[in-house]
C-alpha positions in Angstrom: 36.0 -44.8 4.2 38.3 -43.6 1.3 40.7 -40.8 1.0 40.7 -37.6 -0.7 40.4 -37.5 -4.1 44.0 -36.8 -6.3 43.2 -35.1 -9.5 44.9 -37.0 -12.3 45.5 -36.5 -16.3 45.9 -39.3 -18.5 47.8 -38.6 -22.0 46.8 -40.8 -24.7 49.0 -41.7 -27.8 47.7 -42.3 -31.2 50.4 -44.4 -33.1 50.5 -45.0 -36.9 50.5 -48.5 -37.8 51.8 -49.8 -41.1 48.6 -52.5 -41.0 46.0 -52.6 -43.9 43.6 -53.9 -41.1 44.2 -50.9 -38.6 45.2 -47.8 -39.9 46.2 -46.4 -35.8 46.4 -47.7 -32.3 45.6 -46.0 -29.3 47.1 -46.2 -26.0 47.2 -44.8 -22.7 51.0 -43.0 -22.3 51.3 -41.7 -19.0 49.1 -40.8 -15.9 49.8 -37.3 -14.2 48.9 -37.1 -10.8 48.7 -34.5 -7.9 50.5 -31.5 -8.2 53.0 -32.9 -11.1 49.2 -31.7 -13.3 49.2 -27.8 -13.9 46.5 -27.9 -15.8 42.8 -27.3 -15.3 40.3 -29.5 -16.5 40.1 -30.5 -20.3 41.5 -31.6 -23.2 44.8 -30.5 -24.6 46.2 -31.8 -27.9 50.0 -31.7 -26.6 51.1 -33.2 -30.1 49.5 -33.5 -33.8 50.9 -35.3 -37.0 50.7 -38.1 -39.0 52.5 -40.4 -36.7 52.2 -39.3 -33.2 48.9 -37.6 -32.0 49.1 -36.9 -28.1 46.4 -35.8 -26.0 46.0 -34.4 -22.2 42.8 -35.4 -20.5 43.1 -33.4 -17.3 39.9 -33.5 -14.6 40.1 -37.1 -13.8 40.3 -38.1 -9.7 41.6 -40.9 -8.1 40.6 -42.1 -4.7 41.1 -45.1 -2.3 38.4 -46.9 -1.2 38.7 -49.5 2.4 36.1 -51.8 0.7 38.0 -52.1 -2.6 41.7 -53.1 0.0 41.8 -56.3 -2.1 42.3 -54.7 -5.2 44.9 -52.4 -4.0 46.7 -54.7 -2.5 46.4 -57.3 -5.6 47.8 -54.3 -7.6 50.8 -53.7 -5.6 51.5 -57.0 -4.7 51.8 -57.8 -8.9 55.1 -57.8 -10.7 54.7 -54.6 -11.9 52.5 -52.2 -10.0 50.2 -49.8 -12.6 47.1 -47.3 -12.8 44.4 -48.9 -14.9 42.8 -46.5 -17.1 39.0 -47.1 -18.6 38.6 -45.5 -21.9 36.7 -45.2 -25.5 36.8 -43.6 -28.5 34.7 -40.1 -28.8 34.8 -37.6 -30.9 36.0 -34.2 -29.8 36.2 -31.1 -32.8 35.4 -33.5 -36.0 38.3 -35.8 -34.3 37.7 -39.3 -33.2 40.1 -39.6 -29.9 40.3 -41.7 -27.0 39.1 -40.1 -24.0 39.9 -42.0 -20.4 36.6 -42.4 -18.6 38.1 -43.4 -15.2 41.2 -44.1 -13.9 41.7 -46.6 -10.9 44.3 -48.5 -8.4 42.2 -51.4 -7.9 43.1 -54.6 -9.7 39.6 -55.7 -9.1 37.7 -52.2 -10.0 39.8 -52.7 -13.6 38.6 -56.6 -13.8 34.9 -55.7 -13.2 35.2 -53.3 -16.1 36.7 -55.6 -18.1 34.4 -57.9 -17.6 31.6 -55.3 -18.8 33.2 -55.7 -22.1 35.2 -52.1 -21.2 38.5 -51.2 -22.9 40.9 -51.1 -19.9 44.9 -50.5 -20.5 47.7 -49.7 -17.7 50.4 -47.2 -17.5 53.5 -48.6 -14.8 52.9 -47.1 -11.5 55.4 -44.6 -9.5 57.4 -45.9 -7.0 55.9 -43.1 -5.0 53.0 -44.2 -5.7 53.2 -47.7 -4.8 53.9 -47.0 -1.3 51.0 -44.7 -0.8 48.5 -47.6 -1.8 50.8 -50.0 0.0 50.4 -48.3 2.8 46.5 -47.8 2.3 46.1 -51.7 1.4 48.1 -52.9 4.2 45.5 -50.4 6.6 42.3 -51.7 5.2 42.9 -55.1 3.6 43.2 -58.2 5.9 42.9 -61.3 3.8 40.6 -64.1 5.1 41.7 -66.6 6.9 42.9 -70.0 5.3 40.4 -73.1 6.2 40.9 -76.4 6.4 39.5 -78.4 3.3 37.5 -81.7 3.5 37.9 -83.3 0.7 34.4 -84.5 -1.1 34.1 -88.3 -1.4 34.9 -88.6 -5.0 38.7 -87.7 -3.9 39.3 -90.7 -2.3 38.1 -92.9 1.0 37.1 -96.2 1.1 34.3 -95.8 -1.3 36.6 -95.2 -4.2 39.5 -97.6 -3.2 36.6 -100.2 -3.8 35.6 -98.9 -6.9 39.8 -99.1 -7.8 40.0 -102.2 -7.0 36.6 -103.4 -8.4 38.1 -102.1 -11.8 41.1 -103.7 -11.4 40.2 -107.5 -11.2 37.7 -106.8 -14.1 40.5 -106.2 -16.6 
């Protein structure tokens, strides 16, 4: 099951850095969603100079999933709730710029990228926002039940306070 998707924009920042290793850095800015984006889908260079490039991806969608509940709920339940937006560098009219790939709520959608070797970044999410996946992770996410742990043999017993005490007279 998953809900319907919300059309999002991500704008991306180009910074100038006074670096001789990295001339520019690139970072996700701010994430647009639902009717707050007028725009159709594209790209729109909002700002342009030396400094501060800006860039509107618009077309992006953002839905919730009930199998991906953990995430969400991981994601809310952090410090400080946040989309996480998948991105690389491409190259759009002779300019290299970062366009977002995908955009997600799910703590454990971003890890999985990450752990394809993905550039993944976050933006801080709305309070607005946090309630709607609050209230989605608290309808599809129940969290598995605690169990009782044996411990193995090598964590103590009579086997090992042998062993201890074996050790002991020897020294």
């Amino acid at each position: 099951m998953h809900t319907e998707a919300m059309p999002v924009g991500v704008v991306m920042q180009r910074r100038r850095l006074d670096n001789r290793w990295q001339s520019h850095q690139w970072r996700p800015l701010e994430v647009i969603a639902g009717d707050l984006l007028q725009r159709p889908p594209g790209v729109y260079c909002l700002r342009e100079d030396d400094a501060d490039s800006r860039w509107l991806h618009a077309g992006l969608e953002v839905a919730l999933y009930s199998d991906e509940g953990e995430g969400y709920h991981l994601n809310v339940d952090a410090p400080q709730p946040c989309w996480f937006i998948m991105w690389r560098i491409d190259e759009i009219d002779g300019v290299e710029v970062a366009v977002p790939k995908s955009v997600t709520l799910s703590y454990n959608e971003a890890a999985r990228l990450m752990d394809g070797g993905e550039q993944v970044d976050t933006v801080p999410l709305s309070e607005e926002m946090v309630a709607l996946v609050a209230g989605f992770a608290a309808e599809h996410y129940r969290p598995e039940p605690k169990r009782k742990r044996r411990k193995p043999s090598f964590e103590g017993g009579a086997a090992v306070q042998q062993m201890a005490d074996r050790e002991k007279g020897a020294a």
